[in-house]
N, C-alpha and C positions, 0 to 999 in steps of 0.2 A: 058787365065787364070785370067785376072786382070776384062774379066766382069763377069767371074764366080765366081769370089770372090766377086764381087757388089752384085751378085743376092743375094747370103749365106748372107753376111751382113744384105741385107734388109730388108729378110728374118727373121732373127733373131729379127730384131727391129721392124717388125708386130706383132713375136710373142710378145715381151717384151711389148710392147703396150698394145695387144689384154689384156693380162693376169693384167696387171695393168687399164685398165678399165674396166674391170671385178674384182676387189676386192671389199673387205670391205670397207665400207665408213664410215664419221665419221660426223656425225649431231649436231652443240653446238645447241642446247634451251634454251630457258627462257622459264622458268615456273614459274607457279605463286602458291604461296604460300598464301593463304587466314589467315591458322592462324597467320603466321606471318607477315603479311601485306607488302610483299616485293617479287619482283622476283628475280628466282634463277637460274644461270646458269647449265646446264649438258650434257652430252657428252653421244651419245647416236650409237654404232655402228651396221651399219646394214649389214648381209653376203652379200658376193658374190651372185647372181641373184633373191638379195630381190625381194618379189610380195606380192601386196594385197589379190592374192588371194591364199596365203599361210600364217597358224597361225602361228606363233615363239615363243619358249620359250624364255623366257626373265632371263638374270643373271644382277645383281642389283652387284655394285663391290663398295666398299666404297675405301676413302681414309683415312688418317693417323692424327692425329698433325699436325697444323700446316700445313697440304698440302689443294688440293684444286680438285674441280672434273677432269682437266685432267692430274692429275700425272699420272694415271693409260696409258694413249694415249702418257706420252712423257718421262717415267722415267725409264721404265723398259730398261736394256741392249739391247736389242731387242727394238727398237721403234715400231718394228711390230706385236709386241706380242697379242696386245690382238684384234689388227684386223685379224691376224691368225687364234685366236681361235674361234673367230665368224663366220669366211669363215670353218673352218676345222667342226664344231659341226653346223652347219648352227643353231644359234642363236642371237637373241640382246643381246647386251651387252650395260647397261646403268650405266653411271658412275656419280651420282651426288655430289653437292657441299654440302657437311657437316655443314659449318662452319669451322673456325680454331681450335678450340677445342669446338665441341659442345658436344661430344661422344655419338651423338645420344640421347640425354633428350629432354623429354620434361618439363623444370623450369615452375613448376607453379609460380613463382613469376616473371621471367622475361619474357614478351612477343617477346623477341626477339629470344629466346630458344625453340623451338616447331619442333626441326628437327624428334623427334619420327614422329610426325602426319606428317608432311612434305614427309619422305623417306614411312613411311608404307601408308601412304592413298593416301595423296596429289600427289605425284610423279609416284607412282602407277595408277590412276587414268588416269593422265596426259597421262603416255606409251600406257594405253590401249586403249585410247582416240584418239591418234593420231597417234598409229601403228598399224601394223596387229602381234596380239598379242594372247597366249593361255589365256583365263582370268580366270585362275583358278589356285589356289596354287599349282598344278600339274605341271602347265609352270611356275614358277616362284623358284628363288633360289638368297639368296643372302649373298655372304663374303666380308672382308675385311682385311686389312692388320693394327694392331698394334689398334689406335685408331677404325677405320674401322672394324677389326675381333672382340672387344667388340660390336661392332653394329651389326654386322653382326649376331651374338648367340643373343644379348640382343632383339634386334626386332622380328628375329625369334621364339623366345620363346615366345614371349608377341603378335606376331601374326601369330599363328598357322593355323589361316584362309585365311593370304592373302600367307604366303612362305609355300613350302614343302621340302624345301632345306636350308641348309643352313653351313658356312662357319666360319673361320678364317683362320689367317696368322697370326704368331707373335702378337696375339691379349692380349691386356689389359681383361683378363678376369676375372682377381679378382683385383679391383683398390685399395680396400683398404690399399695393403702394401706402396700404394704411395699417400699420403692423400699430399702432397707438390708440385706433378709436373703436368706439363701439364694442371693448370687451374681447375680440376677438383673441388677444394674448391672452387671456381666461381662458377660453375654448383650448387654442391650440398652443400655450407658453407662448413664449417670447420670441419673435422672428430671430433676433441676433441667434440663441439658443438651440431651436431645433426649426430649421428652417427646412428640411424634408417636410414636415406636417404640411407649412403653409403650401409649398408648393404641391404636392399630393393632391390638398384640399380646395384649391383653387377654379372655380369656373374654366375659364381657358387653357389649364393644363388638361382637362379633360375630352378635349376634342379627340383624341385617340380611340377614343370608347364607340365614337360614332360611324358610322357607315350609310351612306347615302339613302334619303328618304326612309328611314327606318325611323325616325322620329321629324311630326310636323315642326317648328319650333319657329315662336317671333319672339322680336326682341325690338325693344322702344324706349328711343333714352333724350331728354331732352337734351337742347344744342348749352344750355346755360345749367347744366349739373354738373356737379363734381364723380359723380361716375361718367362721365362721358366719353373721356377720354377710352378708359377701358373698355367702353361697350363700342365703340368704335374700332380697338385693338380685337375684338373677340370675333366682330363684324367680319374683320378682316382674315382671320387665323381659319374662319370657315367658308370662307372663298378659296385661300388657299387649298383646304381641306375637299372640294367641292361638294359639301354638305350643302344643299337648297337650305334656305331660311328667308324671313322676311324678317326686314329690319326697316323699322320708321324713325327718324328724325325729324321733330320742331321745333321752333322757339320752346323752351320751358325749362322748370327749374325743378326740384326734391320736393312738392308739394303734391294734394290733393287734388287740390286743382289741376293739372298734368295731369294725375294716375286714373280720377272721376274720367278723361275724356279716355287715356287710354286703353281703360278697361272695355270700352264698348269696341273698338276695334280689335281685340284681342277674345272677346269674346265672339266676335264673328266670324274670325277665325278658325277658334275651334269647332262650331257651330259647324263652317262647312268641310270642315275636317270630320265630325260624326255624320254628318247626313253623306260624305263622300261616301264612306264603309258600312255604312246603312244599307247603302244601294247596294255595295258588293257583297 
């Protein structure tokens, strides 16, 4: 009995092996950032039986205030979350570093601020340069959570050639009701001051840019955060606008907790947005 319980055992711990070196894996980069004369780290995850000689669509997942590119690898309830969803949707998932509050601008006055060019070209470039990747707005989609989900609309919008997808979370989509927090008077001065910038730079001023089904796009904001409001106003502006999008509300608040589950629906999303244009 006791070496047929060895065998079961050992048994069990080939499989547990087998199945965990065959996961997701998680690649930090440095990448180099030309406009802003500095390299940039990012986190870069690739499915279960990556091959060069398989294309991958690529999801672009931003982070927040204040956080940094792998919160998304170490913050979620789930530490395994989003190497899951890479193994499950057989996709990259590339997580880069924003800045601590950069919200994705590009400051013409400060040369340090250039994370637009940086995430849409530079970083972009970099994935398809050094993976096996679809290179076309077709394979590519990109969200984020709070700071990250402004980025995620606001670049999508502005580059409609490089995503066909695209995303938030509890996203800052209209900054203006918060001209005091999060740095953003850094980015763009002082709303009292130049209030063209903000408004310019804002999520929901941007619905202009879009034309019906030319970009996938969800948006998902808890009933209990402080962007709710806004994402409910943005919700709205694209109804009027009749841009298709899918929008989810539920109980939740600015946390992990929230972004860990809504990242799995957001990711199924794009998932049947790439295998849509797969087929075609």
């Amino acid at each position: 009995m006791k070496f047929k319980l060895s065998i079961i055992l050992c048994f069990c711990v080939i499989l547990i092996a087998a199945k965990s070196s065959f996961a997701a894996t998680v690649d930090t980069v440095l990448t180099r950032s030309n406009a802003m004369k500095k390299d940039i780290k990012a986190a870069v995850v690739k499915p279960n039986g990556y091959s060069n000689g398989t294309k991958y669509p690529v999801l672009y997942l931003l982070h927040g205030a204040g956080g940094k590119f792998s919160d998304w690898i170490i913050n979620t309830p789930n530490k395994e979350t989003v190497k899951n969803l890479s193994d499950q949707h057989n996709i990259i998932v590339v997580c880069p570093d924003g800045g601590v509050t950069s919200w994705y601008f590009d400051i013409p006055e400060d040369a340090k601020y250039k994370y637009e060019t940086y995430v849409a070209t530079e970083l972009v470039n970099y994935v398809d340069a050094n993976y096996s990747t679809i290179q076309d707005r077709t394979g590519r989609a990109i969200t984020g959570l709070s700071m990250g989900g402004h980025g995620g609309l606001y670049l999508a919008f502005r580059h409609q050639d490089i995503f066909g997808a695209c995303g938030s979370m509890s996203g800052g989509v209209d900054i203006r009701p918060f001209p005091e927090n999060w740095d953003l008077y850094k980015r763009l001065g002082k709303y009292s001051e130049h209030p063209e910038r903000w408004e310019a730079n804002t999520v929901v001023n941007l619905t202009h840019l879009l034309t019906p089904n030319k970009l996938a796009i969800i948006i998902d904001c808890g009933t209990g955060d402080f962007f709710y409001k806004v994402n409910v106003a943005l919700h709205d502006k694209l109804l009027d606008r009749n841009i298709p999008h899918d929008f989810i509300t539920r109980p939740g608040v600015h946390n992990f907790e929230y972004w860990g589950n809504a990242v799995v629906y957001q990711a199924l999303f794009f998932s049947r947005y790439f295998e849509k244009n797969k087929k075609n």
